[in-house]
DOMIVEX-657525 format. One record per residue: z negated, x, y of N, C-alpha, C in turn; residue in one letter. Coordinates in steps of 0.1 Angstrom, whole numbers, padded with zeros to 4 digits, always signed. Atoms other than C-alpha are relative to their C-alpha. Example, Ala and Ser with C-alpha at 12.3 -4.5 7.8 and 13.67 -1.06 7.14 Angstrom:
+0000+0009-0012-0078+0123-0045+0000+0009+0012A;+0000-0009-0011-0071+0137-0011-0008-0008+0011S;
//
This chain:
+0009-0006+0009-1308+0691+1163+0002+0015+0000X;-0003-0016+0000-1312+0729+1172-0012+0004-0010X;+0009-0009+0011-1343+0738+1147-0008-0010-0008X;+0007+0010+0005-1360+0722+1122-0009+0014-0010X;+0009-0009+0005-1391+0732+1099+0003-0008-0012X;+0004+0009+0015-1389+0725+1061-0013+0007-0006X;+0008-0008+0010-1418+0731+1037-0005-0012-0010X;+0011+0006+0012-1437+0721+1007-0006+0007-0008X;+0009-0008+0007-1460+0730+0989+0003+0010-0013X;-0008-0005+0010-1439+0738+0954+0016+0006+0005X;-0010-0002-0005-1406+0745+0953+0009-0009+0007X;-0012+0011-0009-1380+0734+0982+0012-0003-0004X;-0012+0003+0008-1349+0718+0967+0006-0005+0011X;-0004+0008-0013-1322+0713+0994+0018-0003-0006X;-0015+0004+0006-1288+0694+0981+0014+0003+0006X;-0014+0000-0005-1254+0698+0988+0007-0007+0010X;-0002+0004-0016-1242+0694+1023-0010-0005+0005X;+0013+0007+0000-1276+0688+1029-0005-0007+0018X;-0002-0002-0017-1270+0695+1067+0011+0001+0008X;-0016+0002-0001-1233+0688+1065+0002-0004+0016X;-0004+0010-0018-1235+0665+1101-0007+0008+0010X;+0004-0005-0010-1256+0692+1117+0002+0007+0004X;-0008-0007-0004-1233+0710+1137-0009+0016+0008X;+0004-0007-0007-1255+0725+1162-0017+0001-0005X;+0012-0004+0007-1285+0734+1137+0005+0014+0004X;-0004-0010+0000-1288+0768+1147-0014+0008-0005X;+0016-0006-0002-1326+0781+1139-0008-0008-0021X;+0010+0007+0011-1346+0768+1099-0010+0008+0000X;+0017-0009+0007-1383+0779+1094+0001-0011-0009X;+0003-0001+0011-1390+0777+1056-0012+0000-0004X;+0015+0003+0002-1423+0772+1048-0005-0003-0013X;-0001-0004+0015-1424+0779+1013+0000+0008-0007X;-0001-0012+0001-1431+0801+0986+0015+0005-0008X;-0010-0001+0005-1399+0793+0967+0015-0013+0006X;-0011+0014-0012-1364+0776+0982+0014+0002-0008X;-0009+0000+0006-1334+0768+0961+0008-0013+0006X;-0009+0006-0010-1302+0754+0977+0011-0005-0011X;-0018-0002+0002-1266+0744+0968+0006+0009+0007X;-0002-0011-0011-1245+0769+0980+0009-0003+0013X;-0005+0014-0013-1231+0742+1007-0009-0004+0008X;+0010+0017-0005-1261+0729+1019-0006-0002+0015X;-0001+0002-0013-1257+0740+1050+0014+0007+0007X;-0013-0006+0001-1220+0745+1051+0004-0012+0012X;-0005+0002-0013-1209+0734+1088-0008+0000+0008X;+0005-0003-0004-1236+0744+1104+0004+0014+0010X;+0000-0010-0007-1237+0766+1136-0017+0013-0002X;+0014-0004+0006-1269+0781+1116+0003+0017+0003X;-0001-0014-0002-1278+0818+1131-0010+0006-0006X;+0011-0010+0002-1311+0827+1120-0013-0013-0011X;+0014+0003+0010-1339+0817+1091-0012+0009-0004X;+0016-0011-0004-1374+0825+1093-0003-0005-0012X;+0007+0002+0014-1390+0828+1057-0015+0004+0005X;+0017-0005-0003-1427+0830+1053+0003+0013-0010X;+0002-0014+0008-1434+0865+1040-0005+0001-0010X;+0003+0000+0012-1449+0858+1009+0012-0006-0007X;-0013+0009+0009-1414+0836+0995+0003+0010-0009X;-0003-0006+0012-1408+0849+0962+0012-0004-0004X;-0009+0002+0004-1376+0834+0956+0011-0010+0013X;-0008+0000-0013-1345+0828+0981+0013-0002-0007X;-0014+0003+0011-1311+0813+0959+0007-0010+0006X;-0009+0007-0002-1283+0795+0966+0012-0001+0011X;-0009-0001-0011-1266+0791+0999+0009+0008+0004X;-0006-0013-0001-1237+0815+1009-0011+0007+0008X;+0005-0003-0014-1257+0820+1041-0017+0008-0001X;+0014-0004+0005-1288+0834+1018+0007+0017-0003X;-0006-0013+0002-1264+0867+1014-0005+0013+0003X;+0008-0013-0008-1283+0886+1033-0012+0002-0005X;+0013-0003+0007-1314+0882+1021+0000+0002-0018X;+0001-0008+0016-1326+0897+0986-0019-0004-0001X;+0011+0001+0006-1355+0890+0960+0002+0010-0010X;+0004-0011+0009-1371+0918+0940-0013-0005-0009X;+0011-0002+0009-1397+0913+0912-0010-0008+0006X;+0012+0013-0009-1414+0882+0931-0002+0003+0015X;+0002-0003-0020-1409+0897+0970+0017-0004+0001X;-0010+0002-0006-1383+0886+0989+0002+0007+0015X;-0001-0009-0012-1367+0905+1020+0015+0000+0002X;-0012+0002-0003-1337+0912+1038+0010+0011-0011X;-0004-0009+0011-1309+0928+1014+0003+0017+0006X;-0006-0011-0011-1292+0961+1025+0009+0000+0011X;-0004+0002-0012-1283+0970+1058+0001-0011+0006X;+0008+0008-0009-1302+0946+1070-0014+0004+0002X;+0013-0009-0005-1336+0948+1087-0008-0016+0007X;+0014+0012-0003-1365+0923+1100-0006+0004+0012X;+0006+0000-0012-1371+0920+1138-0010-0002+0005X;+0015+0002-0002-1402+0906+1135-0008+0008-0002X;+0016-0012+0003-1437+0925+1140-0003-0003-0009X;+0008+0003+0008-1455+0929+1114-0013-0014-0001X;+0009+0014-0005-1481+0903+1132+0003-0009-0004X;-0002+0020+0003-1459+0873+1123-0003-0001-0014X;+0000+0008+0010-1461+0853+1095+0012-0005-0012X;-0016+0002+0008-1422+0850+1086+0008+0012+0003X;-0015-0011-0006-1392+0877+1089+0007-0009-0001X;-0012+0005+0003-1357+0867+1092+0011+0014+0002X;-0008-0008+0007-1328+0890+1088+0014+0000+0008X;-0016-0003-0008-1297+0906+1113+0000+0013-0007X;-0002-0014+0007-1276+0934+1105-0004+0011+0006X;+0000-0012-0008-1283+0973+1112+0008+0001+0008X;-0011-0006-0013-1268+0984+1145+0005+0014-0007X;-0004-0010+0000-1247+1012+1145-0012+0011+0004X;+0010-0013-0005-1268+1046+1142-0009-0002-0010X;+0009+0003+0013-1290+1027+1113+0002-0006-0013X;+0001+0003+0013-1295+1018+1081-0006-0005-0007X;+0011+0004+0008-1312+1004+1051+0004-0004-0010X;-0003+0000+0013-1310+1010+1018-0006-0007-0009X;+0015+0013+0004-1342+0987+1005+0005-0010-0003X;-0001+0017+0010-1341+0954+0982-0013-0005+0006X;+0015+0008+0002-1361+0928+0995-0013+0002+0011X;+0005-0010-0007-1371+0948+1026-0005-0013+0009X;+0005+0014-0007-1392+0929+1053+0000+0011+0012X;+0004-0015-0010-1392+0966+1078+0015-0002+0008X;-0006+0000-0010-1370+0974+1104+0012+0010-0006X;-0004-0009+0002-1338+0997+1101-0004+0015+0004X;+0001-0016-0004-1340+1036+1100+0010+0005+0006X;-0016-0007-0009-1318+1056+1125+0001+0011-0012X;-0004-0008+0002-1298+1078+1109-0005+0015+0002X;+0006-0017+0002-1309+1118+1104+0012+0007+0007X;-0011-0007-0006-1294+1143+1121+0011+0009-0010X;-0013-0006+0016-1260+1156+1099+0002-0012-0003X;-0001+0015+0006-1256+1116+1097+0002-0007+0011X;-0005+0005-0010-1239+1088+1115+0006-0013-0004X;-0012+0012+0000-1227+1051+1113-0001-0003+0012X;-0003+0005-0012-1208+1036+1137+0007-0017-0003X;+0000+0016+0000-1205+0997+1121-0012-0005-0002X;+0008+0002+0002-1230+0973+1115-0003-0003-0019X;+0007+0004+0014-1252+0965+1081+0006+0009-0007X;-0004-0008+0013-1249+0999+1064-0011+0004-0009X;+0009-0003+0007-1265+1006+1039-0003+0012-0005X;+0000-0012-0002-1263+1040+1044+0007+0009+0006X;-0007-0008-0008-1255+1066+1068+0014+0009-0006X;-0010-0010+0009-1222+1090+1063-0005+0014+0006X;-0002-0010-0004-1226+1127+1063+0009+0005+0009X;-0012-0010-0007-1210+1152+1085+0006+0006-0010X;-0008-0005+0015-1181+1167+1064-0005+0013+0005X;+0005-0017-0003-1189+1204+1057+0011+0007+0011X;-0004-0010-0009-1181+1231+1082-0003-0010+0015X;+0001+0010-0010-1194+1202+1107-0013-0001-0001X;+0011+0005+0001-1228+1195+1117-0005-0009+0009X;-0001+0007-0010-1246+1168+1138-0018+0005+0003X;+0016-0002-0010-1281+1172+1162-0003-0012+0003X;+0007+0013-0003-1287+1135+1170-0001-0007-0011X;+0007+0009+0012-1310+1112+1153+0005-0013+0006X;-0004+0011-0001-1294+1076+1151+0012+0003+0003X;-0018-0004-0006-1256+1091+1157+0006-0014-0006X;-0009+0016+0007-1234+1058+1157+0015+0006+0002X;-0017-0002+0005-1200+1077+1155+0004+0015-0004X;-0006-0014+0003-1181+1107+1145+0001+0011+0000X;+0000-0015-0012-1178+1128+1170-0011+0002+0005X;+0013-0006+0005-1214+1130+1165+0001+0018-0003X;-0006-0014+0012-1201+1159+1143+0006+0014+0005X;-0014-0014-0005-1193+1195+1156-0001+0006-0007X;-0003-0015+0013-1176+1223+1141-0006+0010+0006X;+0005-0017+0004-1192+1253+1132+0008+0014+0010X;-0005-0006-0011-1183+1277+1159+0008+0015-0015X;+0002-0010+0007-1170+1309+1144-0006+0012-0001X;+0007-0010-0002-1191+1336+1131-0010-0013-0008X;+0009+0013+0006-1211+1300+1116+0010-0006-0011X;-0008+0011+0005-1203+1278+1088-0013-0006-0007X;+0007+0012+0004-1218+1246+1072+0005-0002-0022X;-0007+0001+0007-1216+1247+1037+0001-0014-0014X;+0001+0009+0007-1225+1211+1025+0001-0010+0014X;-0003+0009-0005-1221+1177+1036-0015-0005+0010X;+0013+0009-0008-1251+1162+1063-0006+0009+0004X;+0005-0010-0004-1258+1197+1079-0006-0003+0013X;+0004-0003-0018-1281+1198+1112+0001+0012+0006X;-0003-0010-0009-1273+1230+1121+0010+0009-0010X;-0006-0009+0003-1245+1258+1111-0009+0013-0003X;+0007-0016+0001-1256+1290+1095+0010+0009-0002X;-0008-0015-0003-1247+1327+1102+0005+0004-0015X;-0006-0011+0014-1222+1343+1080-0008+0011-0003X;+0005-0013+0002-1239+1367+1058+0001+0014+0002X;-0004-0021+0002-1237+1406+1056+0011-0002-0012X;-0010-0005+0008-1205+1416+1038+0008-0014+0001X;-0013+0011+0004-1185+1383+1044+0003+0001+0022X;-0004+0006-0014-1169+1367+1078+0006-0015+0003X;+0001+0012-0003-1163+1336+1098+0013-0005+0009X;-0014-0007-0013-1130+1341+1118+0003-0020+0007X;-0004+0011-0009-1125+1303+1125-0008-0013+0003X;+0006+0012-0003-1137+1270+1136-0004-0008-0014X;+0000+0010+0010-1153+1244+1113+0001+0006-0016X;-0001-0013+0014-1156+1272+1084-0014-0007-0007X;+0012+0007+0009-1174+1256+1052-0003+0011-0012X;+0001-0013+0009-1173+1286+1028+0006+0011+0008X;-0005-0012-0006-1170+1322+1041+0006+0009-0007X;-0008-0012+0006-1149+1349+1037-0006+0013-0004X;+0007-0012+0004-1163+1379+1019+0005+0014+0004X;-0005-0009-0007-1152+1412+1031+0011+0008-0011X;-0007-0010+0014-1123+1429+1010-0003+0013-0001X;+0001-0016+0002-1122+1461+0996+0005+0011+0014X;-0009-0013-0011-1118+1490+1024-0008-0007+0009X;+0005+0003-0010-1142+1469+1047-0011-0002-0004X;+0010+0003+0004-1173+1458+1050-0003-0006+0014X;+0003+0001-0007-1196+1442+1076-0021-0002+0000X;+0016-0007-0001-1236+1452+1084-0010-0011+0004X;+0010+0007-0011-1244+1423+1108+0006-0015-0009X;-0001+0014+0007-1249+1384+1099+0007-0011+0017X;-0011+0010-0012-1224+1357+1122+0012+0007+0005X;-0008-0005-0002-1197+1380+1123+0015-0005+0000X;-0007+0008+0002-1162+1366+1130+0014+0007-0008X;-0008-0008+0010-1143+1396+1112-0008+0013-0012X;+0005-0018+0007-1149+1429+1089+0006+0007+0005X;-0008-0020-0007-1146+1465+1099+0003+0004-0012X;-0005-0007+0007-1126+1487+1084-0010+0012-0002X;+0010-0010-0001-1149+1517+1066+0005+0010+0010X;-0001-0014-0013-1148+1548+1091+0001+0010-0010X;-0007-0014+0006-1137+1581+1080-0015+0006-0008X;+0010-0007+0010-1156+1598+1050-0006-0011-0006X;+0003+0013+0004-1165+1562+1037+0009-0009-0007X;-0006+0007+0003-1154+1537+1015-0006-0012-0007X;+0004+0011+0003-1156+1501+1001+0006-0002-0011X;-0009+0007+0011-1147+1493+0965+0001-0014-0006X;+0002+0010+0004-1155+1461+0961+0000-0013+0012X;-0001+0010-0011-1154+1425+0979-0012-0002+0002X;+0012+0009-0007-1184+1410+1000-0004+0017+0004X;+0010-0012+0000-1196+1448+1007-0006-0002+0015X;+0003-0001-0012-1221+1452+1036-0001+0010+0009X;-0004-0015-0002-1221+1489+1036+0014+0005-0006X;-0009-0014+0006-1195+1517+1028-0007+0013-0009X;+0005-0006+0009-1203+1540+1002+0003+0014+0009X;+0000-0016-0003-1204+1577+1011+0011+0011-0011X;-0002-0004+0005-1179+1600+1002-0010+0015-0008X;+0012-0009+0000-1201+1628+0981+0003+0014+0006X;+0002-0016-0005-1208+1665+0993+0010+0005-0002X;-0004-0007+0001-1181+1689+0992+0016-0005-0002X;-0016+0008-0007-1152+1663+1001-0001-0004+0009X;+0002+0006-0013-1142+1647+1028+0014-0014+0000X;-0007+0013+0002-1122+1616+1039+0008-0002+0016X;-0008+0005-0020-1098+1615+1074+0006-0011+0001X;-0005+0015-0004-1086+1581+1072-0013-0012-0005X;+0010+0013+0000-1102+1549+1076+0004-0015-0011X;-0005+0012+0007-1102+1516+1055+0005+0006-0014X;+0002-0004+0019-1106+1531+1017-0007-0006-0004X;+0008+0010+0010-1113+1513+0990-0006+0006-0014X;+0002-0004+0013-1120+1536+0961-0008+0018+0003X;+0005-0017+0003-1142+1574+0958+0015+0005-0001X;-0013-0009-0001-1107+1588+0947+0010+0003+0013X;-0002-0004-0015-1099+1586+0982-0005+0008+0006X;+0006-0006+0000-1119+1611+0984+0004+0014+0000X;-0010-0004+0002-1105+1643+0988-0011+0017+0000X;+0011-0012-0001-1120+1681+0979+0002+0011+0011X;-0001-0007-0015-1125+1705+1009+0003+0011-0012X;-0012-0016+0005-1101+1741+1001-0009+0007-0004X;+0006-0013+0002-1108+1773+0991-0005+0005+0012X;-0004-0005-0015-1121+1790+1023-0011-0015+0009X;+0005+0006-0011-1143+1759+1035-0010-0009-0010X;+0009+0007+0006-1168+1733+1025-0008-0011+0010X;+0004+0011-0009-1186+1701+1032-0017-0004-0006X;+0015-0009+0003-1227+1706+1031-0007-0020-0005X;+0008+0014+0000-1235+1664+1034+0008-0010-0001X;-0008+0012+0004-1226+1629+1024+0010-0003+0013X;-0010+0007-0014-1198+1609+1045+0006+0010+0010X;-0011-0012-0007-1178+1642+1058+0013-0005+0006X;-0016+0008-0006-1147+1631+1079+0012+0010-0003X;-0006-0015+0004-1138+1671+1077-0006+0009-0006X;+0006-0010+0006-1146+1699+1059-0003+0017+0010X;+0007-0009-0003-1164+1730+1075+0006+0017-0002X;-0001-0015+0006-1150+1767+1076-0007+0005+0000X;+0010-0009+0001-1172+1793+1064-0003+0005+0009X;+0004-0005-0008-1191+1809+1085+0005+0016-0003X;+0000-0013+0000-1184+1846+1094-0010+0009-0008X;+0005-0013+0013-1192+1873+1066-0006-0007-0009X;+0001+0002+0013-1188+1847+1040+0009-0007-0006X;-0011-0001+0006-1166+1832+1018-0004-0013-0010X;-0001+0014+0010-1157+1800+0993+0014+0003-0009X;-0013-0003+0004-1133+1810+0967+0003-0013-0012X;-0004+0012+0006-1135+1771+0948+0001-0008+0008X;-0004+0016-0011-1123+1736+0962-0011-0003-0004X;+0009+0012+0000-1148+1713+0965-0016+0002+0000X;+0016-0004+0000-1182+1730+0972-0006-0008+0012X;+0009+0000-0011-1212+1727+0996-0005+0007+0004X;+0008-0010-0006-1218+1757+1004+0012+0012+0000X;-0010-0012+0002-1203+1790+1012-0008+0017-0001X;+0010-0011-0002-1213+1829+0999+0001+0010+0013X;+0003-0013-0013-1227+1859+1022+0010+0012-0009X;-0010-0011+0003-1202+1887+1017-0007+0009-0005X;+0009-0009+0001-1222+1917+1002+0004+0011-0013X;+0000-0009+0011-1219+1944+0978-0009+0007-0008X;+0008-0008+0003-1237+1963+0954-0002+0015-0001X;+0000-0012-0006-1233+1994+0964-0001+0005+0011X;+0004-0007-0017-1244+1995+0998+0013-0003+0008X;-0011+0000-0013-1208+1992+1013+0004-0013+0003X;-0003+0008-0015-1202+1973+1043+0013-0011-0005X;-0008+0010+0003-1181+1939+1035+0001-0012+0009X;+0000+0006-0010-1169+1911+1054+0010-0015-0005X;-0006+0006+0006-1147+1879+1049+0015+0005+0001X;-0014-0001+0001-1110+1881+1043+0003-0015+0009X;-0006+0011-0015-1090+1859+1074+0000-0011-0007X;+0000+0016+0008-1085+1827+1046-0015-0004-0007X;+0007+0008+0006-1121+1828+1041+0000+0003-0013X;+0001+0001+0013-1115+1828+1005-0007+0012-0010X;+0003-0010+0013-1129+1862+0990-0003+0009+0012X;+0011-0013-0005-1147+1895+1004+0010+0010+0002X;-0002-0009-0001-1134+1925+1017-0002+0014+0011X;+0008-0010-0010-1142+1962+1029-0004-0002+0010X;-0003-0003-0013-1150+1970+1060-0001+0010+0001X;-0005-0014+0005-1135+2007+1066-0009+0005+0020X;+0003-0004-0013-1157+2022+1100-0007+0015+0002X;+0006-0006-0003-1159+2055+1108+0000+0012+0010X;+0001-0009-0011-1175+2084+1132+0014+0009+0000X;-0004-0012-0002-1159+2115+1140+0001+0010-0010X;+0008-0007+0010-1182+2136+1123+0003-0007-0017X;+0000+0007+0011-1177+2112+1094+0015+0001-0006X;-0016+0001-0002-1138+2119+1097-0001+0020-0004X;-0003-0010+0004-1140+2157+1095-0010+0004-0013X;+0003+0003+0016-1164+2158+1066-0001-0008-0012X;-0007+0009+0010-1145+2137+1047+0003+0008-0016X;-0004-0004+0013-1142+2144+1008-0007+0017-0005X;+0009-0015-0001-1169+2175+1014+0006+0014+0000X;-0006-0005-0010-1146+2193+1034-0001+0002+0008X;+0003-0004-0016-1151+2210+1064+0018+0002+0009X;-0010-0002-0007-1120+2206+1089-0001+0004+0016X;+0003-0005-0008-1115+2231+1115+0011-0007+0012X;-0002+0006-0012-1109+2214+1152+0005+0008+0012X;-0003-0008-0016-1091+2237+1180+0000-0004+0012X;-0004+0008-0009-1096+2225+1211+0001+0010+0014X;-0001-0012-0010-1082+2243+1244+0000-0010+0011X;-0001+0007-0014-1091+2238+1280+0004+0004+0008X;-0009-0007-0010-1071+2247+1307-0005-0001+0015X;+0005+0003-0011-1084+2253+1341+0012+0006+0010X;-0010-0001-0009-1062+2260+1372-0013+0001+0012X;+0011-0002-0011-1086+2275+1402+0010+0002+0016X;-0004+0000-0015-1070+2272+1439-0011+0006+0008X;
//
């Protein structure tokens, strides 16, 4: 006896050990809308497979009924199970999800769903896929194992569980290693401009960073300047001398005055034109710092000095051969 058909019209009532002597029953079509068993009643059976009619509203008793599930008057296979049959037939019956799918459904009469990408079983009858752990993501749909799962290169990270793809570290953080699920923000004195980065830069001279995650460097302001790199605060910031000046933001160095003028405060942007109000001729002093004469004169300008006339002897001597 490899298959048999039961049905009736009401409900099917099947007794305890009902099929006890039928070793090699392996196949029941049911033919009913309701079927209540012992939960023996086909306990030594080589029983693999039961076809229900698709309308059966009620499915109880047998261990071997485990698999299948009734909901609110439908009956179907339970979870992580699935129904090989076409829609066309007239009955499902009920194996487990392969590896790669699933099915979370009560009572379901459909097929299993493969797995999403960021998702993966590798036994059977689950009734739900596992995520990739974060800093891991997966690209195949129906993944039946693990190593499904890559890490996040760096310069990428994943920062939740069931990721299909890695995303770029933002501006102002970094990614320095493999399988990165939360990123690193950039400390003070650094920063970084670009997104997938696997480190931060140090700010560049005349720049600085006070804060973490920065994507820029701040600017030291006008009339300072900044020769080292990797600052984290304005007060690193330093004022350009007496004698010099710095005209625009982010200065590395400060600027000496230009010839015939002069800066006699720290920390300007500018420097003055030498000049007097009197008409006389001025110029800078060698440090830059402050104004002085300029003393230039003729001949003529030398003997009527102090509105004085000074008399000049001059003798020439000739020698005639």
């Amino acid at each position: 006896l490899g298959s048999v058909l039961l049905t009736t019209l009401g409900t099917l009532y099947i007794g305890r050990e009902a099929f006890a002597i039928s070793e090699k029953l392996a196949n029941v079509t049911i033919w009913s809308d309701e079927i209540k068993t012992a939960y023996d009643s086909f306990m030594g059976c080589d029983l693999a497979i039961f076809y229900f009619k698709r309308s059966v509203r009620v499915i109880s008793g047998d261990k071997k009924f485990e698999i299948y599930a009734c909901d609110e008057g439908r009956c179907g296979c339970a979870q992580g199970y699935e129904n090989l049959l076409g829609n066309s037939s007239s009955f499902f019956t009920c194996t487990p999800c392969q590896p790669g799918f699933s099915n979370s459904l009560v009572a379901y009469q459909g097929r299993c769903t493969p797995c999403t990408r960021g998702r993966y079983t590798d036994g059977y009858a689950s009734e739900s896929c596992v995520q990739c752990a974060t800093g891991r993501y997966g690209t195949v749909e129906g993944a039946n194992s693990k190593m499904s799962c890559k890490r996040c290169v760096p310069g990428r990270y994943a920062p939740a569980a069931g990721a299909d793809k890695c995303l770029e570290c933002p501006p102002g953080s970094a990614c320095p290693d493999y399988e990165t699920s939360i990123y690193m923000p950039c400390t003070p004195g650094t920063y970084n401009s670009d997104t997938g980065k696997v480190s931060c830069l140090a700010c560049p001279q005349g720049k600085y960073s006070p804060k973490n995650g920065s994507a820029l460097c701040m600017n030291c302001p006008p009339g300072t300047y900044l020769n080292i790199s990797g600052a984290k605060t304005e007060t690193s910031c330093m004022k350009c001398s007496a004698g010099r000046y710095a005209p625009t933001n982010g200065s590395s160095t400060c600027l000496q005055c230009p010839s015939g003028h002069y800066q006699e405060s720290p920390g300007q942007v500018e420097c003055h034109e030498c000049k007097s109000g009197d008409g006389q001729l001025m110029s800078n002093a060698p440090d830059f710092r402050s104004c002085v004469a300029v003393i230039s004169m003729s001949i003529l300008d030398y003997l009527f000095k102090d509105n004085a006339a000074y008399y000049v002897s001059v003798s020439v001597s000739a020698v005639f051969v």
